[in-house]
C-alpha positions in Angstrom: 0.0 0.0 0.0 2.6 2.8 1.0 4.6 1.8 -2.5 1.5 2.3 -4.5 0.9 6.5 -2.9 4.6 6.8 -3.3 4.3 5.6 -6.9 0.8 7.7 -7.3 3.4 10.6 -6.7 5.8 9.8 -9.5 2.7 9.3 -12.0 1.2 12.9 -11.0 4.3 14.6 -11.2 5.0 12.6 -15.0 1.4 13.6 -15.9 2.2 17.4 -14.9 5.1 17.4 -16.8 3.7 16.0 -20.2 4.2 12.2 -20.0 1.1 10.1 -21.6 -0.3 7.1 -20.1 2.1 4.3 -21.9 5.2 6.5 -20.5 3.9 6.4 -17.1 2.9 2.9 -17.2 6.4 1.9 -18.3 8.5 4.3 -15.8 6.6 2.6 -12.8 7.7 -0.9 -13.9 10.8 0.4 -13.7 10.5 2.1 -10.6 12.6 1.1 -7.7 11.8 2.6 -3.9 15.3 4.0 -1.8 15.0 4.4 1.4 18.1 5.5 2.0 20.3 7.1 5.2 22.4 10.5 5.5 25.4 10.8 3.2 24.3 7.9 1.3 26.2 8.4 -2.2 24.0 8.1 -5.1 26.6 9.0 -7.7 30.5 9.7 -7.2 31.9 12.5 -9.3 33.6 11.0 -12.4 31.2 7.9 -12.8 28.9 7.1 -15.5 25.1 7.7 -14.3 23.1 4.5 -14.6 20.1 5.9 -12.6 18.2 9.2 -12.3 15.9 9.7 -9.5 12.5 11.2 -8.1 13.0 12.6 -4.7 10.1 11.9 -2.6 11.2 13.0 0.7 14.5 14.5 2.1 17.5 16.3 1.2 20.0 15.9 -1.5 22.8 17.6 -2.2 24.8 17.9 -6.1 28.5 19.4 -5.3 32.0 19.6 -6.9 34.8 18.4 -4.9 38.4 19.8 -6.1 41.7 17.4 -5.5 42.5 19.8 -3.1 39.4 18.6 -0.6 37.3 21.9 -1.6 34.0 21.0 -2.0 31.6 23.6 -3.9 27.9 23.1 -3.6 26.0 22.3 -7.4 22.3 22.5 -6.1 20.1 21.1 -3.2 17.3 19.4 -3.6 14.2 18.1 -1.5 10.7 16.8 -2.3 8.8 16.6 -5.5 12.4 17.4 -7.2 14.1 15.2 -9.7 17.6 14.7 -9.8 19.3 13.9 -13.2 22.8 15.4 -14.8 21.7 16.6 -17.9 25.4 17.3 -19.1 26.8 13.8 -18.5 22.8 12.8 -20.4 23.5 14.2 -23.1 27.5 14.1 -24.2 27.2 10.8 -22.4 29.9 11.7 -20.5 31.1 10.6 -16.3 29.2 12.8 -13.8 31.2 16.2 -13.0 29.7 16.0 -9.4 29.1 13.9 -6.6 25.2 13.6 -6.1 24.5 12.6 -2.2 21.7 12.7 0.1 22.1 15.0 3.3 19.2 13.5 4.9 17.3 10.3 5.5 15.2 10.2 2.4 13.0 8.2 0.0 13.7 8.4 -3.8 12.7 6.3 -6.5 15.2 4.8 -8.9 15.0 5.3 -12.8 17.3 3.6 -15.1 18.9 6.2 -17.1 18.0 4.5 -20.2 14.7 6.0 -19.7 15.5 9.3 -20.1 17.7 8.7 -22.8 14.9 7.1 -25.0 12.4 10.2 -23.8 15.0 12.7 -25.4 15.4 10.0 -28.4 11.7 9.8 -28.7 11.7 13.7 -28.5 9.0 13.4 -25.8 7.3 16.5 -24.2 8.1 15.0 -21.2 12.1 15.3 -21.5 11.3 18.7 -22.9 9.6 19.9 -19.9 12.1 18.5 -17.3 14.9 19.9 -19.8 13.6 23.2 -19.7 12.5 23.4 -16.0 16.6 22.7 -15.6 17.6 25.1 -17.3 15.1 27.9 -15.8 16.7 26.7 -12.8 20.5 27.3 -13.9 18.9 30.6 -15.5 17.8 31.2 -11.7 21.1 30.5 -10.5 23.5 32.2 -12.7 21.5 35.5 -12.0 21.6 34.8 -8.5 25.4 34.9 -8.3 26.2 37.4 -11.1 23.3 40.1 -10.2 23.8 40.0 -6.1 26.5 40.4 -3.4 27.2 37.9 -1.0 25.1 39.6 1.5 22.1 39.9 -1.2 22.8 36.3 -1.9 22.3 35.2 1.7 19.2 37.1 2.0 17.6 35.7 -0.8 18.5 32.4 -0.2 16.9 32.6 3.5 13.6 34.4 1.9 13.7 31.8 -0.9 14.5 28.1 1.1 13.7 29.3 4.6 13.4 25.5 5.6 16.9 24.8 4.0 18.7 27.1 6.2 17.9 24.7 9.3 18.5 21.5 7.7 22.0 22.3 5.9 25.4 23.3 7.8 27.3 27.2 7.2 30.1 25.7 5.2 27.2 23.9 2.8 25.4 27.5 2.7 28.4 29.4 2.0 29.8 26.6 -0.8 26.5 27.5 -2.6 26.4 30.9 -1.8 30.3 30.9 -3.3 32.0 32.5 -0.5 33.7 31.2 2.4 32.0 29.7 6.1 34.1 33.0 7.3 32.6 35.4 4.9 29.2 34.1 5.7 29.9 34.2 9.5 30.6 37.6 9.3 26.9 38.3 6.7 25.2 36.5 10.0 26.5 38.6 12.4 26.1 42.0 10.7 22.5 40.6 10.1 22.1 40.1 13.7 23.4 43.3 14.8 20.1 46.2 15.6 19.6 48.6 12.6 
């Protein structure tokens, strides 16, 4: 019973995004349910993606980690979100980042050869979750070209309110692109009276 409403999820969110019937049917066959723990790694950076997933509940976390040990934060992501590396999708290419999950959480395992017929088959489907990505990068690049660091924190606590409990400073900072110090010091001038 619980694997049927999680799967019900999946099918509405395929529905809202285009899929027909016969595309739904199929994904759900190949559906597999994660329950997975914190810093669970769902892909290493520099391996092939075999599976995309649908994040039903939790907190996931796409960063690029430098041979030094820097670690630079990609995108978060939580429920209702889909987590797929277009890049490596389509120059069928190794993942550039590491995709982990930062939080107890449910997904549902897609083999990647799924989305790769969707874009093959020129679905609206792979259309709509291409262009939904790329609003998002759209989102993001303006979001660290357009603001200052303080600007960026500011939105990013009016924006994901919910994240900035669940995730650490140095995470926040890493996506914020400055340093845990720079941010420590955004926090405090926050904090101070006007």
């Amino acid at each position: 019973m619980k694997h049927s409403a999680q799967l019900s999820q999946l099918a509405e969110f395929l529905q809202q995004f285009g899929a027909e019937q016969t595309t739904i049917d199929e994904t759900l066959a190949h559906a597999q349910i994660l329950e997975l723990p914190t810093r669970h790694i769902l892909l290493h950076q520099g391996q092939q993606a075999e599976q995309f997933y649908f994040l039903l509940d939790g907190l996931c976390h796409a960063c690029y980690l430098t041979e030094s040990g820097k670690q630079f934060s990609k995108e978060f992501y939580w429920d209702q979100d889909t987590l797929i590396g277009f890049e490596g999708l389509i120059t069928q290419s190794p993942s550039p980042f590491l995709l982990e999950t930062l939080s107890a959480s449910q997904l549902i395992a897609l083999p990647i050869a799924l989305i790769e017929t969707w874009r093959s088959q020129g679905l609206t489907l792979y259309i709509n979750l291409l262009e939904r990505q790329l609003v998002f990068k759209e989102n993001k690049e303006r979001f660290m070209l357009m603001y200052s660091p303080e600007e960026r924190y500011q939105l990013f606590t009016q924006s994901f309110a919910e994240l900035n409990f669940k995730l650490t400073d140095y995470q926040i900072a890493s996506y914020l692109g400055i340093t845990p110090i720079s941010l420590s010091r955004i926090k405090k001038r926050q904090a101070q009276p006007q």
